[in-house]
N, C-alpha and C positions, 0 to 999 in steps of 0.2 A: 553092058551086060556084066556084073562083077555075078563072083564068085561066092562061096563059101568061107577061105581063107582067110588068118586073123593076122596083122600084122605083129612082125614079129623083129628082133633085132636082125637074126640073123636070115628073114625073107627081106629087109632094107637092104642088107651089106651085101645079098645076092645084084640089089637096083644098080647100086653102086657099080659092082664086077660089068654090069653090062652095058654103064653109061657109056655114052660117045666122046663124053668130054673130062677132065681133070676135075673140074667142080660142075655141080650138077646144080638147076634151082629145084627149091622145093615143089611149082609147077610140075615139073618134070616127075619128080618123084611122085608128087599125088596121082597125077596124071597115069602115070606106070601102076599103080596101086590100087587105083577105082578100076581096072581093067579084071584084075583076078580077086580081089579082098568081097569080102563081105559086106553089107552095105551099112556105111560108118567109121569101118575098122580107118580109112582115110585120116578120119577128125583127129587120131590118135598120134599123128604124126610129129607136129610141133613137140609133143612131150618125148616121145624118144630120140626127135634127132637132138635134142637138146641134153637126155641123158646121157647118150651118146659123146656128145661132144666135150661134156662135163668128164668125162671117163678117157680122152684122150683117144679115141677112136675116129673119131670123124673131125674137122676145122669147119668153121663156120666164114666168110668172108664175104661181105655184102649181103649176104641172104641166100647164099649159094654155098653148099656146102661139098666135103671133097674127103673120099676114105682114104686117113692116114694110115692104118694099120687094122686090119683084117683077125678079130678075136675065134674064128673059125679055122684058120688056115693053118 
């Protein structure tokens, strides 16, 4: 059942705050994200966590990625 919601950097870095674990896979993340996003907003993914990571925010390691520092906070 998703939502309305567009994905946004700082509704990712929210996925992030609530992960279980240090690095998260992107499963996880889409998976969290088809729950309340808009239908699509998902696909948008790979480009932000890669701007993201490009920007020194997030690490990337196997394909699982892990917030280094929190631009909200």
């Amino acid at each position: 059942m998703a939502g309305g919601k567009e994905l946004t950097d700082r509704f990712l870095i929210a996925l992030f705050k609530r992960g279980k674990a240090e690095f998260l896979p992107v499963t996880y993340l889409k998976g969290e994200g088809d729950k309340v996003l808009a239908k699509g907003q998902s696909d948008k993914l790979p480009q932000i966590l890669s701007e993201l990571t490009e920007k020194g925010i997030l690490e990337e390691v196997n394909g699982e990625y892990k917030l280094i520092k929190d631009p909200f906070a």
